[in-house]
N, C-alpha and C positions, 0 to 999 in steps of 0.2 A: 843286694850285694853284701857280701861279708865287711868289715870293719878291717883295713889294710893301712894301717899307716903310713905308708910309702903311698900310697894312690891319694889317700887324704889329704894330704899335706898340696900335692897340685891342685886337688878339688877347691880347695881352701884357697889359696893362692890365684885363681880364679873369680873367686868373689871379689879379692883384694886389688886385682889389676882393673878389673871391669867398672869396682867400686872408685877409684883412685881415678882411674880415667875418664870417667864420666861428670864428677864434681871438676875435675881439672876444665873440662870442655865448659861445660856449663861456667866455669868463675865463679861457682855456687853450692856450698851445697855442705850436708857430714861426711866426712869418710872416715873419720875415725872410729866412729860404731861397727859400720861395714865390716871393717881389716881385724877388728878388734876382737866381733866375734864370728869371722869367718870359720874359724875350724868347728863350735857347736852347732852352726849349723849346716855345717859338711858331715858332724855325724852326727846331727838329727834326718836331717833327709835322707840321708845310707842306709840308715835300720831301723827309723822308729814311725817316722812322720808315713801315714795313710792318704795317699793321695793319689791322682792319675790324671795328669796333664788332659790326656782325650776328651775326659769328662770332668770339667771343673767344678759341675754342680751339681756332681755326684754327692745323694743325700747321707750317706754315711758315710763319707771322708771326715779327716780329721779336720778339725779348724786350727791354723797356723794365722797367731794375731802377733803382726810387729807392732805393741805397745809403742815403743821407741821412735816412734816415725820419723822422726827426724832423720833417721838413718833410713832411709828410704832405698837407699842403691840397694841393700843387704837385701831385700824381698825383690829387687826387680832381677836383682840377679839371680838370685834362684829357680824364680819364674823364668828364665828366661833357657839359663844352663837345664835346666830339667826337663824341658820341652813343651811348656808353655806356645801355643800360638804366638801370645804375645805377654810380653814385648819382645818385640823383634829387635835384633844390634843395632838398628836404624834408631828404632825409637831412643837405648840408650845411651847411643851416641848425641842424642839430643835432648836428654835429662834436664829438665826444668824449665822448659823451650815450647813456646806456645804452641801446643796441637800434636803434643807428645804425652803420649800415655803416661808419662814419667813423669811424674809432676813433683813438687818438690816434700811432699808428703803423700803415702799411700789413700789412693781415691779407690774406695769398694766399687764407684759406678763408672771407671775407665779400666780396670781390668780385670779380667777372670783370675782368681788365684786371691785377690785382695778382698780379706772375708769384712774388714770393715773400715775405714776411714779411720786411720787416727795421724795424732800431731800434738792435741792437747793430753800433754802428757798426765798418765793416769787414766786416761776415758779406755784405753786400747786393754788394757788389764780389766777395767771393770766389767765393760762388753763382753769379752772373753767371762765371765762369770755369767753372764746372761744366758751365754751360746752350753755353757755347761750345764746350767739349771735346764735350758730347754731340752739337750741333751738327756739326761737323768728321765725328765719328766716323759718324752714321749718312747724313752727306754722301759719306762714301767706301761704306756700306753700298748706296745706293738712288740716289746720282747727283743729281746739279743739279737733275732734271724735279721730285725727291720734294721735296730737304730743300739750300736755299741762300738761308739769311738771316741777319741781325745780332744782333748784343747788345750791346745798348746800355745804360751806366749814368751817374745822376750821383749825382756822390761828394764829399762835403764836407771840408774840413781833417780833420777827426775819423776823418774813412773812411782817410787817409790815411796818419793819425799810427799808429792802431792797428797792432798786431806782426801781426795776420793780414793786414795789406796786403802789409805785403814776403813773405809763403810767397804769397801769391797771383800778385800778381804775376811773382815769380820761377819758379813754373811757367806761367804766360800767354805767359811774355817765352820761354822755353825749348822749349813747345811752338809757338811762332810761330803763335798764335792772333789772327792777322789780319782777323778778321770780328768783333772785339771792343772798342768803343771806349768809354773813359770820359771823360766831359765832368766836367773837375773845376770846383767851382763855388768859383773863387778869389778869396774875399773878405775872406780876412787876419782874420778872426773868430773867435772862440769865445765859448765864453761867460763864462770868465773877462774875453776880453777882446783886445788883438791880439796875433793868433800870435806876436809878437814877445817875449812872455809868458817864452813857452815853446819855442819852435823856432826854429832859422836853418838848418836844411837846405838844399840846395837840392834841392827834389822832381823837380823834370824831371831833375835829371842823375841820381838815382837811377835813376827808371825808364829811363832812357837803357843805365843800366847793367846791366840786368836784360835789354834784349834789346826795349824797348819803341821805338815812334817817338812822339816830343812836339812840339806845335805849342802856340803861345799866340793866343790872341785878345782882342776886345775883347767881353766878352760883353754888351754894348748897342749892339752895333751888326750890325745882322742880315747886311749882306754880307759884315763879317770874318768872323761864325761862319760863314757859309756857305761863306768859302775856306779856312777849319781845318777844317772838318769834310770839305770835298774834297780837301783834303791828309790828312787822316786814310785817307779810301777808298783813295784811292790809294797809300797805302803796306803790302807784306806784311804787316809787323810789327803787333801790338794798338800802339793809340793812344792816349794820354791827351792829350786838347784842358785846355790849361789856362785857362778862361774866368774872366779879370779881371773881377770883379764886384762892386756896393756892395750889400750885405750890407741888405735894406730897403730897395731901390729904389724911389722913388714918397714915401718918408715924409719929406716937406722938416726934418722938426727928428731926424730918430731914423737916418734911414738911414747906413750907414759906422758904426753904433757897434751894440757888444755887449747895449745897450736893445731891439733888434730879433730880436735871438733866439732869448728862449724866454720874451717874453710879451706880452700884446698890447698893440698902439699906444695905448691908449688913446682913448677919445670925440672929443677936440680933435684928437689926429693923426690919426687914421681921415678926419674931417671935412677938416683941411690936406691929406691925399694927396688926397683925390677934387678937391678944388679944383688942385692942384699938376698930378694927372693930365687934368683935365677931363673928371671922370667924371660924371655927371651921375644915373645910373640911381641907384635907392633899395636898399640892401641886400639882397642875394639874386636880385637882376636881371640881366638882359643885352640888350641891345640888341640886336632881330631882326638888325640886317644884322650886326653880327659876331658872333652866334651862326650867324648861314647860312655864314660865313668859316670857323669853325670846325667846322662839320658837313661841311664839304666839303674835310676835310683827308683825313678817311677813305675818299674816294671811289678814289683811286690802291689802296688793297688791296685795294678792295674787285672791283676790275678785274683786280688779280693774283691775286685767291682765286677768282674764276672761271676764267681761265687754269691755275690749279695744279689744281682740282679734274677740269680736262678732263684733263690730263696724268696726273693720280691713277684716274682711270677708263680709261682706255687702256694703264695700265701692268700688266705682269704682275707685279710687285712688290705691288699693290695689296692684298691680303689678310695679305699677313706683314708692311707695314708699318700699317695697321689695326690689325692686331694687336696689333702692339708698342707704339702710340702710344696705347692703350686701358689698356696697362698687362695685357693678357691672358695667360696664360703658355699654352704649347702645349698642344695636346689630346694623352690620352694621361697612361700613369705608367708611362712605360719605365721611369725611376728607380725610382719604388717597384720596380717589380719586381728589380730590380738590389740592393737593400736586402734585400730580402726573403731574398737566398741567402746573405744576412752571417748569417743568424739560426742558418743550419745550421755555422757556424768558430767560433773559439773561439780571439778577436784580443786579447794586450793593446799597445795602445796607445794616447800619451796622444790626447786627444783634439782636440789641434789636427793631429796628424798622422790620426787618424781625420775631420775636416771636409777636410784635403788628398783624401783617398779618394773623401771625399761630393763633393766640387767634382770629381775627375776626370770623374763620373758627370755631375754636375749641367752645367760647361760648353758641353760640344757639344751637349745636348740642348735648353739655355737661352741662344741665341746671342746675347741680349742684356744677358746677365750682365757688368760690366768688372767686372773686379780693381783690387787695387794695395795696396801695402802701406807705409807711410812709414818707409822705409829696411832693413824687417826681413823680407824677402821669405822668407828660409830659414829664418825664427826662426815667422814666421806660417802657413806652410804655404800660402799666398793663391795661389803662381801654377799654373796644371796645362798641362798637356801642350799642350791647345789654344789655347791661349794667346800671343798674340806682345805684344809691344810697342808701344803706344800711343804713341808717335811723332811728329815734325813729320814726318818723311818718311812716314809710312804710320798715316795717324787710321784705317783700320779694325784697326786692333789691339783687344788686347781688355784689356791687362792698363796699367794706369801705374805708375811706379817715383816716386813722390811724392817722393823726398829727406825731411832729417828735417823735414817739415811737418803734424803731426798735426792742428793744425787746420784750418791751410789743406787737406791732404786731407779734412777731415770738411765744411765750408762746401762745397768743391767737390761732394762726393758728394750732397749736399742741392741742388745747380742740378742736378746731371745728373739724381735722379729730379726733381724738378720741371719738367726739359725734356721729360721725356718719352721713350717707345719704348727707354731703357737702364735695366739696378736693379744701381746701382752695390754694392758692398761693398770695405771699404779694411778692414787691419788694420795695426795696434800691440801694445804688450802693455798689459794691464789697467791699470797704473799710472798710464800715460803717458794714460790716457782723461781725467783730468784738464786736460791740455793742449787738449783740445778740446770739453771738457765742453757751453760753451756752444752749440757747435753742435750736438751729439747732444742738448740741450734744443729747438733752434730744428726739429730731425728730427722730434721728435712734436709742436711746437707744430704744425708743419708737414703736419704728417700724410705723410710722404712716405715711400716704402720705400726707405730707407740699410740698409745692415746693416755690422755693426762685429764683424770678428773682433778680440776682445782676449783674447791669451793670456796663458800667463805667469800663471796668474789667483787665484795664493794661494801662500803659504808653500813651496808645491811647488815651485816656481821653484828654491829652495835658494840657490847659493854669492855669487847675486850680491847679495844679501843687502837690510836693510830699505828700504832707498830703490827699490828694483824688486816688493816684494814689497806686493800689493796688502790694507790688510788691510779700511778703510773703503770702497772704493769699488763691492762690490756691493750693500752695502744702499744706497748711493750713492745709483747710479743707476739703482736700483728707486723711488726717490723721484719722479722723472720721472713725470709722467705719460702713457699713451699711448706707451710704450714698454719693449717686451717684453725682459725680460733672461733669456736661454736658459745655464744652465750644466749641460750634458750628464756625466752619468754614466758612457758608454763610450760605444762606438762607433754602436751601434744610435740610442742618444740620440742622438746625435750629427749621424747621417741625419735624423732625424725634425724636430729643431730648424731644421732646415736648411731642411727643407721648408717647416714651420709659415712661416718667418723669408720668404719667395718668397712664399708665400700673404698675406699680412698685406698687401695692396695700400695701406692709407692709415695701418700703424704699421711704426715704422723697428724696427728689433730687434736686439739684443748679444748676440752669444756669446762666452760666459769661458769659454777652452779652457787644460788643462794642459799644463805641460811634461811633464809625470813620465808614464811610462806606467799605464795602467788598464785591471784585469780585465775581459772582455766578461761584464755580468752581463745579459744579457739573451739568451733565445735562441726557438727553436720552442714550445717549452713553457712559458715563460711570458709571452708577447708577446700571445697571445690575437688579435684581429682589429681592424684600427685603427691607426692610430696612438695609442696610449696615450701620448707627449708631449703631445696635443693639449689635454686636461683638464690641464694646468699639471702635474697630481702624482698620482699613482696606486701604490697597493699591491704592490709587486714582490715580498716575502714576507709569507704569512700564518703566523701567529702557531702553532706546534705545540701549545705546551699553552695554556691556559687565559689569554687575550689581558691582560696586564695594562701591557705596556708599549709604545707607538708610536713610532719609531726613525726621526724625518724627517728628511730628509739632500738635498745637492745636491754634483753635480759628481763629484771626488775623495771625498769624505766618505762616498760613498753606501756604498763596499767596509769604508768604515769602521763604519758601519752595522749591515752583513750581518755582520761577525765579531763583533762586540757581541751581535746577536740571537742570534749561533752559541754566545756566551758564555752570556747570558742564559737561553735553553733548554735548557741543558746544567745547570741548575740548578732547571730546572722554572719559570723565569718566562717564559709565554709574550711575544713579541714581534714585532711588525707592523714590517715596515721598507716606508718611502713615500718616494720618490722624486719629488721636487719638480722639477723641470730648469726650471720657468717659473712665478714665485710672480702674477704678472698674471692668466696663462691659468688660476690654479685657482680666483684670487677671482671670477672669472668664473662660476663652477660654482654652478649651486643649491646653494641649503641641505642638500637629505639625501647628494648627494654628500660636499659636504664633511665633514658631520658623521658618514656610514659612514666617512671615510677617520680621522677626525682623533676617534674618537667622546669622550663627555663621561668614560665611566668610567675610561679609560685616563690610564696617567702618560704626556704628552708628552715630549720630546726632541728637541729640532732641534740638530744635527752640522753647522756650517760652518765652516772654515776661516778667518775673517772677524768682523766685528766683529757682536757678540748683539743690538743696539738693532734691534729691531722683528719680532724671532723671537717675542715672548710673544705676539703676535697668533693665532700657530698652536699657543704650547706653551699658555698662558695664565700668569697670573702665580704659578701653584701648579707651573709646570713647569720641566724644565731648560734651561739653551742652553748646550750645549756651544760655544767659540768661539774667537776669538781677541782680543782689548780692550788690545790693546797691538801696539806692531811688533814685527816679524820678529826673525832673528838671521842669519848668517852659515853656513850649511853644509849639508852634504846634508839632501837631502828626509827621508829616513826619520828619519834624528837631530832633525831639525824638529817633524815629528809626534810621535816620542816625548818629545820635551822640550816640549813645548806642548801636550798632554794630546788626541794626536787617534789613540790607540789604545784597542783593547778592555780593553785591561788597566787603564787608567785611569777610561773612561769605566761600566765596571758596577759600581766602588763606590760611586759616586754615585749612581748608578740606586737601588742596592740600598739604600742608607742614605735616600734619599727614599721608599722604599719600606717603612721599614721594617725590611728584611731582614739 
């Protein structure tokens, strides 16, 4: 539809009754975002936004990220006024209300239209940078006919203030990600109160600075936004529109002040806006003719998705991009087979140069694997052979060089699986996973396949001493839920996790890889058929004499382990050594499995490198946990291990003394 001012202003005005009444019900909720920036996006979805309610997961639709999630109503309403299935008025009559799609920040995996989870502000902007790059990237894979459309975000003070804005945008700005524009919704608010609070920046000359192009408008007045935002199109550079806004528009006593934020107007103001607006409809209504206003926003995609699908049917591309956009990984296990001839060598290597091996294999076979590693390209082992650079001048690259931006690379890698047809993986080293913690949480809220090499992944590290040396953070982020932490025992593990980690379609997954080199303990003869990572943990020696003790181990530890049981039976006490690489994948496992591996009569022992809080699950509390419960120190590996009690010689008088013996 053409840009009417007269129709807009009800358009808009329907976000705001919808938005106002549904935080009202709820006793919960923003409405002042909603009201605030009702009219941008009454005319972003008029003339700009590519979409089609019919087909939500239409592959060349725009991506529409509310950064700002807190303002939640503003996207349920749109979905909903545009003819979204859902949410249905039911639902947001019941906005933040158990078993309501509406929940009180945008969830990617309760509704169609909601491209990704956000709330922590800043992640919703960086994502949207992810969903760009993957954009660009399989733009240059398949061409204009496949894959050429926007991403579009609105972003509040808060999205802006946050540290993962500048890593985001400074890779946006550097990779000249020009089909990405933020509508920043400038209303000089928070919720303490006016940014004046707390900030005098000036934000556009930042992103100025970063490699961005900036335009401001009057965001109530629909022909300005319409000529910033056609000054946005038009320029290479990603754009931030900065839309001057009152924060509550529509609430004649509340609007312009920090009372509009994050609670609702109240009975009397709810009742003053609809008089103020001259809304007349009764809570949870809309008036047929601008509801038909608003259904016939989606009509223009809905004419480009049958255009694009004819193009998707006459293209010989059409099956590998299917493909990829499905999330389906190629038929075929060249790979395994390739794995399978490591079984017959006898490698040691640590095991982040053993996943460099697995990735050569994995690459060419998995063209839609990208890399990238946040400044530590040599230290992570992340780039291979087939690999070039990710690029302004050449998006079908495969690999990105992230600068030190570990969260901004984790946010990113969460829009590019979430756009689709790419399964990004970035690495740093263990420690530094901190740095981006919240996004590898927002990965499995998300359900999406990230994968996180983090090396470096224990004591092993050595010289560079405690502040690198990870000792909390694998039971860390085993805490996560719906996301698999892989720490491989040599090289074979190493492949398998790799694989597991590709296969996992809707769970992101970590792999803690060492510096230090490690014995290949796995080979023909005890590997049996399978992948044996797959069950989280499984028995890699049984026990010679008479089974009294079970020797559970991950990573590094595991060699630690096997010389321990070497100890142990060499004294007549038999010993099981299990081999954990993935503590998720084995709670996974029925009951008699676990309890063959882990059985009642035996003394446990779990061998990590790392901190013991939540090993007694597997030893119980009659068992040991070898560990680590304090920081690091300063110096070679091996001097590490033996002064922090992670040798055979330390670890069997303990045994034996609980034992008895």
């Amino acid at each position: 539809m053409s840009l009417d001012p007269t129709r807009l202003a009800p358009m808009a005005n329907a976000i705001r009754a919808l938005s106002m009444d549904a935080v009202q019900a709820a006793k919960s909720g923003h409405p002042g975002m909603p009201m605030g920036m009702a009219d941008v996006a009454a005319v972003l979805w008029s003339k700009y936004l590519r979409f089609d309610p019919a087909a939500p997961d239409w592959a060349d639709r725009d991506r529409f990220v509310l950064s700002a999630g807190h303002g939640s109503m503003l996207l349920y309403s749109l979905l909903h006024l545009s003819g979204y299935a859902k949410p249905t008025m039911e639902d947001i009559s019941k906005f933040r209300q158990l078993g309501s799609p509406c929940a009180g920040h945008p969830e990617n995996f309760l509704l169609d239209g909601v491209e990704c989870t956000t709330g922590p502000l800043g992640q919703g902007l960086a994502m949207a940078v992810g969903m760009a790059i993957a954009e660009r990237h399989l733009n240059a894979e398949f061409g204009n006919d496949l894959v050429d459309h926007r991403t579009w975000v609105v972003a509040g003070d808060g999205c802006l203030m946050e540290g993962i804005n500048h890593e985001a945008i400074g890779i946006a700005g550097h990779l000249k990600l020009g089909r990405m524009i933020v509508l920043w919704d400038d209303n000089a608010i928070t919720i303490d109160g006016s940014t004046d609070l707390s900030t005098s920046e000036d934000i556009r000359a930042r992103y100025s600075a970063t490699g961005w192009h900036t335009v401001t408008c009057d965001g109530h007045d629909p022909e300005d936004i319409e000529r910033a935002i056609d000054e946005a199109l038009a320029d290479e550079r990603p754009s931030l529109v900065a839309c001057r806004t009152v924060i509550g528009k529509g609430a004649p006593n509340k609007e312009g002040t920090s009372a509009v934020h994050g609670a609702p107007l109240g009975p009397e103001e709810v009742a003053a806006a609809r008089e103020a607006m001259g809304w007349a409809a009764a809570p949870f209504e809309v008036p047929d003719d601008i509801l038909e206003d608003w259904r016939a926003t989606g009509e223009r995609g809905a004419a480009a998705r049958n255009e694009w699908n004819a193009r998707l049917e006459a293209s010989d591309c059409k099956a590998e991009f299917v493909r990829r956009m499905a999330g389906d990984l190629p038929e075929g296990d060249k790979a395994g087979q390739a794995f399978t001839e490591w079984l017959a060598q006898d490698l040691t290597v640590a095991t982040r140069k053993a996943s460099e091996m697995t990735l050569e294999v994995l690459t060419p076979l998995v063209p839609e694997m990208i890399g990238g590693s946040a400044d530590l390209t040599g230290s992570n082992n992340t780039k291979t052979k087939a690999m070039q650079p990710l690029t302004a001048d050449d998006y079908g690259g495969r690999y990105l060089y992230y600068g030190i931006r570990e969260f901004g690379m984790a946010a990113a890698m969460n829009g590019m699986a979430l756009h689709g047809g790419v399964i990004p993986y970035g690495g740093t080293f263990l420690i530094f996973s901190d740095y981006c913690r919240n996004a590898v949480r927002l990965s499995a809220l998300q359900q999406t396949r990230a994968i996180y090499v983090f090396t470096h992944d224990s004591i092993g590290l050595g010289e560079d001493g405690p502040t690198h040396q990870p000792v909390e953070q694998l039971m860390s982020l085993r805490l996560i839920p719906n996301l698999n932490v892989f720490r491989p025992a040599d090289v074979i593990e190493t492949a398998e996790c790799w694989k597991l980690a590709l296969q996992a379609k809707e769970t992101p997954s970590v792999l803690a890889l060492t510096r230090q080199g490690l014995p290949q303990l796995r080979n023909a003869e005890n590997s049996g058929e399978g992948m044996l990572s797959a069950r989280g943990a499984y028995r890699l020696r049984a026990a010679q004499a008479g089974r009294k003790v079970v020797l559970v181990a991950t990573g590094s530890e595991v060699q630690v382990a096997c010389a321990t049981a070497d100890a142990l039976e060499a004294e007549g006490i038999g010993a099981d050594v299990v081999s954990m690489p993935c503590m998720e994948l084995f709670a996974e496992q029925d009951e008699s499995y676990r309890s063959d591996l882990l059985p009642a009569d035996a003394l446990k022992v779990s061998i990590e490198a790392g901190s013991t809080l939540g090993w007694e699950r597997y030893t119980g509390t009659d068992g040991l946990q070898i560990g680590l419960d304090r920081f690091g120190a300063s110096a070679p590996a091996a001097d590490l291990f033996e002064k922090f009690g992670f040798t055979a010689e330390a670890i069997v008088p303990q045994i034996k003394a609980r034992l008895g013996r």
